[in-house]
N, C-alpha and C positions, 0 to 999 in steps of 0.2 A: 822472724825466727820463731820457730815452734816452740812453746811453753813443755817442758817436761818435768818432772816429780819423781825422787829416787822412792824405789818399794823395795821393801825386803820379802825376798822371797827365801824358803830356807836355805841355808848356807850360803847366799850372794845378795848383792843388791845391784838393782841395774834401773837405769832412767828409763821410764816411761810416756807416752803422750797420754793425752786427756782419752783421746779415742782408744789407746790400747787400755786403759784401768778401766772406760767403761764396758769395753768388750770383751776383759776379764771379769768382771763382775757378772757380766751376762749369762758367761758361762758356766760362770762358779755356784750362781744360785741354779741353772737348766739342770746342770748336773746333779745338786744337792736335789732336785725335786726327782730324779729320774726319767726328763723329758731328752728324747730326740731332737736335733733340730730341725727335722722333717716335721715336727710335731709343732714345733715352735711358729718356725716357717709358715706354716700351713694354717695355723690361726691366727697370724698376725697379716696373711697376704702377702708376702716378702717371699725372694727366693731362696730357698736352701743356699747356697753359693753366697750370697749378699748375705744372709747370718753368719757364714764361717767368715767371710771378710770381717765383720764387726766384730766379732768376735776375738779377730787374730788382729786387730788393731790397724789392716792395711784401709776401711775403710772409719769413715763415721756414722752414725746414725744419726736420723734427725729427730726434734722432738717428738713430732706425732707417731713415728712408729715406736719410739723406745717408750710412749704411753701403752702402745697395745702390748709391746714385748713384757711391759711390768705387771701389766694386767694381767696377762698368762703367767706368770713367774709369782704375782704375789705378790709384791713389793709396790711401794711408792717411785717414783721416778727421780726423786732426790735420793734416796739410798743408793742409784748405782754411780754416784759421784761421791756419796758418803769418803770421810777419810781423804779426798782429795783438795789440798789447801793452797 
């Protein structure tokens, strides 16, 4: 059984997996910098297609790329787990 974790998103709350919070967090912070994901993609070696997968929660990411993706993004690689209990 898949472990999920309810988020509040405004006005609903709905269960999540681990892969979908961390590939919203992915997103949340790409966006906040004004990065593409072509952009993202493209420094981290990964394809366009596999970042929108992570992103949209159908895949996972594994550690070594979500060090490069943090690396472009800024962050630490524990922040995009942050809040996840």
């Amino acid at each position: 059984m898949m472990r999920t974790k309810q988020v509040t998103i405004p006005a609903k709350v709905v269960e999540v997996t681990f892969a979908q919070y961390v590939g919203g967090r992915i997103r949340e912070r790409r966006k906040e910098l004004g990065l593409s994901q072509d952009a993202i993609a493209a420094s981290c070696d990964i394809s366009k297609p596999f970042l929108s997968e992570c992103e949209n929660g159908k895949r996972s990411i594994g550690f070594c790329k979500l060090y490069e993706v943090a690396k472009v993004l800024k962050r630490p690689t524990d922040w995009f787990a942050e809040g996840w209990d």
